[in-house]
C-alpha positions as CSV (number, residue, x, y, z in Angstrom):
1,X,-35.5,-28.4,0.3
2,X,-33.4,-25.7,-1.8
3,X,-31.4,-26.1,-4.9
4,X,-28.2,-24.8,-4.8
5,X,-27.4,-22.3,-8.0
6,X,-23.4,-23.4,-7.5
7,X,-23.6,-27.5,-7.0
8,X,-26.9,-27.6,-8.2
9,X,-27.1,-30.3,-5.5
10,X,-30.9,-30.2,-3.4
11,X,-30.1,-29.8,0.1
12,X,-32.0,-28.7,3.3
13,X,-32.7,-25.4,3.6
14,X,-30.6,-25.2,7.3
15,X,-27.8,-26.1,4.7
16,X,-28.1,-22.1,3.6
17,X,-27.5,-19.0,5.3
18,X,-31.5,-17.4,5.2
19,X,-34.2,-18.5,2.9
20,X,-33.4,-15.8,0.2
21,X,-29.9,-17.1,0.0
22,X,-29.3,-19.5,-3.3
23,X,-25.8,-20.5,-2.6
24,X,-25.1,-22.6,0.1
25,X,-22.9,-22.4,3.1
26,X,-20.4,-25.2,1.2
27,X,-20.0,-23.3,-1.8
28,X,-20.3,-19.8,-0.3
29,X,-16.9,-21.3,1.7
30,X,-13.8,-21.7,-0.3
31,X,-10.3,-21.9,1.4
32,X,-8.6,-20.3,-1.2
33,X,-11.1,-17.4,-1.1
34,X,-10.9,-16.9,2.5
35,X,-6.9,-17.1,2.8
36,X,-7.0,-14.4,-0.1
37,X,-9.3,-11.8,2.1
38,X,-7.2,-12.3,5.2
39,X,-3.9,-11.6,3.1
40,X,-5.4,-8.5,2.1
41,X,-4.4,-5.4,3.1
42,X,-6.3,-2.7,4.6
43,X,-5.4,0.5,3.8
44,X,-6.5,2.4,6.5
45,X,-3.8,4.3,7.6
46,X,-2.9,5.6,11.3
47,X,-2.5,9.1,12.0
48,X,1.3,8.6,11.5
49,X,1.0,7.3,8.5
50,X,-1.3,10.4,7.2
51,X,1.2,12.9,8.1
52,X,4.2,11.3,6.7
53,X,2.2,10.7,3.7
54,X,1.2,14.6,3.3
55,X,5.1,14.8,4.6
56,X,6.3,12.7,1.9
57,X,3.8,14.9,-0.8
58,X,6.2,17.6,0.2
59,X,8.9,16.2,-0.6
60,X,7.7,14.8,-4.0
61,X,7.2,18.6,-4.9
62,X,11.1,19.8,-3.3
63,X,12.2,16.9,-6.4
64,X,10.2,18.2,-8.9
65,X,11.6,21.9,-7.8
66,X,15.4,21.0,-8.1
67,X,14.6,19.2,-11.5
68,X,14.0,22.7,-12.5
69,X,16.5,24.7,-10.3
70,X,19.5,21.8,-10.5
71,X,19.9,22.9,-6.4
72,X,21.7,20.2,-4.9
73,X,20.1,20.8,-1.5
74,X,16.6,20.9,-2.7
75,X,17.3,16.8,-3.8
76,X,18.7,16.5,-0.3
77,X,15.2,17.8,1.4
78,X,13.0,16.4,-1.3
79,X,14.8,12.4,-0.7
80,X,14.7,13.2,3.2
81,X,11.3,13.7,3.8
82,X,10.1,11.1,0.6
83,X,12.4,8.8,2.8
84,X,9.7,9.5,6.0
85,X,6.6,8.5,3.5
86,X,8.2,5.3,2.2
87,X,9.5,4.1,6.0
88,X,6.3,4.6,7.2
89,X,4.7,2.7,4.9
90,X,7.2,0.0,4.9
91,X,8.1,0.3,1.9
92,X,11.8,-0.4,2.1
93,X,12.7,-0.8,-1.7
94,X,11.9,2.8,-2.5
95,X,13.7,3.7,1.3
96,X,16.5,1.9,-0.3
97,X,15.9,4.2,-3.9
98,X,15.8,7.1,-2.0
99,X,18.7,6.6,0.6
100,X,20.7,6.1,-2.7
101,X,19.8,9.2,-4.1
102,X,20.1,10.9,-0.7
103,X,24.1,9.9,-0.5
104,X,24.7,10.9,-4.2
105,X,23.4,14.5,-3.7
106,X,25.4,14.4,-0.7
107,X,28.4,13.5,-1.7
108,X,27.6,16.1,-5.0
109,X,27.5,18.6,-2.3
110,X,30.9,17.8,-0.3
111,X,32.9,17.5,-3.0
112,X,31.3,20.9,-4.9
113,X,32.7,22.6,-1.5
């Protein structure tokens, strides 16, 4: 017979995982706990997902270059290839972000022509 350090309850000690263990299986088992771990995500990426990241890294840098140079068509590579990152990763508010600023520097371009 054990004491659990959670319920302080005495149980047998089949009731816990090995004899070290002071928690038993009961307590060590909460629903709320385990629905929390499988909603996790896991962010191990495929290989896809690595190269549009480095992908989307060069595109972060194009933005910070036509901050400096004001070039129209550095924005338009920079949002492209940020555009690949965010799909990838599904995240499709900052696809959305980025298709916006995409159009604008578009449109900036056709109508300076």
């Amino acid at each position: 017979m054990k004491k659990c350090n959670k319920c302080n309850k005495t149980k047998k000690t089949s009731k816990f995982k090995h004899e070290d263990k002071k928690t038993c299986l009961k307590c060590e088992f909460r629903l709320k706990q385990w629905v929390l771990r499988k909603l996790a995500y896991k962010s191990k990426l495929t290989p896809y997902q690595k190269v549009a990241s480095r992908i989307g890294y060069m595109g972060s840098g194009f933005l910070i270059a036509a901050q400096w140079k004001i070039d129209p068509v550095l924005y338009v590579i920079g949002f492209s290839l940020v555009i690949i990152q965010t799909s990838s990763r599904k995240q499709w508010n900052l696809v959305a972000l980025n298709l916006n600023g995409l159009i604008a520097w578009i449109t900036h371009i056709l109508r300076s022509l």
